[in-house]
C-alpha positions in Angstrom: -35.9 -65.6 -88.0 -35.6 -63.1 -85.3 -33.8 -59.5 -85.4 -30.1 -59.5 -84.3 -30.2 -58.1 -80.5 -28.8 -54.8 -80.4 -26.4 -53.8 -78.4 -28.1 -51.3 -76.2 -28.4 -53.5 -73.1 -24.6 -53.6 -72.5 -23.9 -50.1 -73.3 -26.3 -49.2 -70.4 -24.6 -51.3 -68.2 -21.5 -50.2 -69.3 -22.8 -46.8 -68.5 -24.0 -47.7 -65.5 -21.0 -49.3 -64.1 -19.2 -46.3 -65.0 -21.3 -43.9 -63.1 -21.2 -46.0 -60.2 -17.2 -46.2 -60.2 -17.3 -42.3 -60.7 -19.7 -41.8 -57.7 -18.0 -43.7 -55.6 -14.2 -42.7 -56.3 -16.0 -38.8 -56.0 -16.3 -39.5 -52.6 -12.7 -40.1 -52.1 -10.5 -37.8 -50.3 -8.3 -35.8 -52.1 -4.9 -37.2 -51.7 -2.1 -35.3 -50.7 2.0 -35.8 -49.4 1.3 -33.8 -46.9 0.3 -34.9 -43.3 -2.9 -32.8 -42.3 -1.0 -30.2 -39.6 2.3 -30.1 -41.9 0.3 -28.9 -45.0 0.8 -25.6 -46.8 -1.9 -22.7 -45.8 -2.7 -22.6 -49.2 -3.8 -26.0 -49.4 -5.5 -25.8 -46.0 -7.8 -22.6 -47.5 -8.5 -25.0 -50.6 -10.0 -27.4 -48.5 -12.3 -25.0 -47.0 -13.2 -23.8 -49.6 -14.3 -27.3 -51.1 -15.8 -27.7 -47.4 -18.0 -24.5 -47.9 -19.0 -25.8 -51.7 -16.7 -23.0 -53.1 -15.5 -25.2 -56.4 -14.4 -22.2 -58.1 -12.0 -20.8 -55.9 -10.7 -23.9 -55.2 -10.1 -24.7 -59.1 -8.1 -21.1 -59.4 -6.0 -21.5 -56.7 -4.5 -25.2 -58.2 -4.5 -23.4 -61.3 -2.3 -20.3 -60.0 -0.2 -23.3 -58.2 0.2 -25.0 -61.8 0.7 -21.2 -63.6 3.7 -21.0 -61.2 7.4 -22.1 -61.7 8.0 -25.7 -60.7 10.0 -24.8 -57.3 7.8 -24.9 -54.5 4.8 -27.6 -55.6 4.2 -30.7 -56.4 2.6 -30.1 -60.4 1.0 -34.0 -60.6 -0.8 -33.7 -57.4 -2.2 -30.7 -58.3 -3.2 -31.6 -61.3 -5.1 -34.4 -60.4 -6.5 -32.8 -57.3 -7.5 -30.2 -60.0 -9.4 -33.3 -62.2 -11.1 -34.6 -58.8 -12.6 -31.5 -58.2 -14.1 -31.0 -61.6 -15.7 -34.3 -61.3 -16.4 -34.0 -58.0 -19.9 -35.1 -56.9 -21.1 -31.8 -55.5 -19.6 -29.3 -58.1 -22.6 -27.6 -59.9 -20.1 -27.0 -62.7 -18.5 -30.2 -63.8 -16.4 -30.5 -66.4 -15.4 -34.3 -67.6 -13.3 -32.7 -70.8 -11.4 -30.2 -68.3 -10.8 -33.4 -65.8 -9.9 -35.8 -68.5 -7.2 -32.8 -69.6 -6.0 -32.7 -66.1 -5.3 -36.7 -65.5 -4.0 -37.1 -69.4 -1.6 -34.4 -68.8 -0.4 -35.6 -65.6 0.5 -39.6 -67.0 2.3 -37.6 -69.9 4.3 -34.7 -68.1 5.1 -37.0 -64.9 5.0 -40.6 -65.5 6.9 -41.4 -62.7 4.7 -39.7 -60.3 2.7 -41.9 -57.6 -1.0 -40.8 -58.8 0.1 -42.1 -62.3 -2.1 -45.5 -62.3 -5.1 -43.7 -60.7 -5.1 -41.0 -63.3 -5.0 -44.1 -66.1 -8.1 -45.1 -64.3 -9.7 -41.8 -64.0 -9.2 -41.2 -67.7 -10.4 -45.0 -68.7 -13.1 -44.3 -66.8 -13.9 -40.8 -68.4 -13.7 -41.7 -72.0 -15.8 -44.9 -71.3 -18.5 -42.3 -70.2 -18.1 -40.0 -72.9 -18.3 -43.5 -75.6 -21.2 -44.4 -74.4 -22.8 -40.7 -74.2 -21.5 -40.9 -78.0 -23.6 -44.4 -78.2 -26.5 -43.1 -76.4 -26.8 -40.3 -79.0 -26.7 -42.2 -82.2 -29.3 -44.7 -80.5 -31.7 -41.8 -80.0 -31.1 -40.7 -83.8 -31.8 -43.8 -85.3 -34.9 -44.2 -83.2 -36.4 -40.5 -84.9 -35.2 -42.0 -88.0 -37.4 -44.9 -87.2 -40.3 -43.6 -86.6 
């Protein structure tokens, strides 16, 4: 009799519950080993620089860290610093392919690190968003084709 439902209505809330877990895991603070007064001055200028809205020199500086040999850092939390801040809430220039990079590399390269399981969520929760951006295009092509 009637028309099957579609199934538009969960993938907006299926969106919708995604954005909401991004936004409020953006707010998070970056984790670090590192008590606050022990931490490296390099690390100390990159949260300033996040502080001052300065995403970009905060990006190159983890990505110097990561470009250097594997003495002196700690490689998985700068990679998934490096995801937080390219999804972070106030950076003008997000990137969810860069940050989905970041937090897949990291569970492959170091899977016995400690930010393992949050970058398993980080990337669920990134190609969940990118599905239903996929979803949300075909809808809109099949409602010109409609018409």
């Amino acid at each position: 009799m009637g028309r099957e439902r579609s199934r538009t209505r969960l993938y907006v809330y299926h969106g919708l519950a995604c954005i909401i877990m991004l936004a409020g895991s953006a707010c998070a603070q970056f984790r670090t080993a590192y008590p606050e007064q022990e931490r490296p001055a390099h690390l100390q200028r990159v949260k300033e620089r996040i502080d001052n809205g300065d995403f970009d020199a905060a990006i190159r500086v983890y990505q110097n860290d990561l470009a250097r040999p594997a003495g002196d850092r700690q490689a998985d939390e700068a990679l998934f610093d490096l995801g937080l801040l390219y999804v972070h809430y106030a950076n003008p220039k997000k990137d969810y392919q860069k940050a989905l990079g970041c937090f897949t590399r990291l569970v492959k390269e170091y899977p016995r690190s400690p930010l393992v399981e949050e970058a398993k969520v980080w990337t669920s929760v990134l190609e969940s968003m990118e599905k239903s951006k996929r979803v949300d295009i075909e809808i809109e092509q099949m409602k010109k084709l409609t018409k």
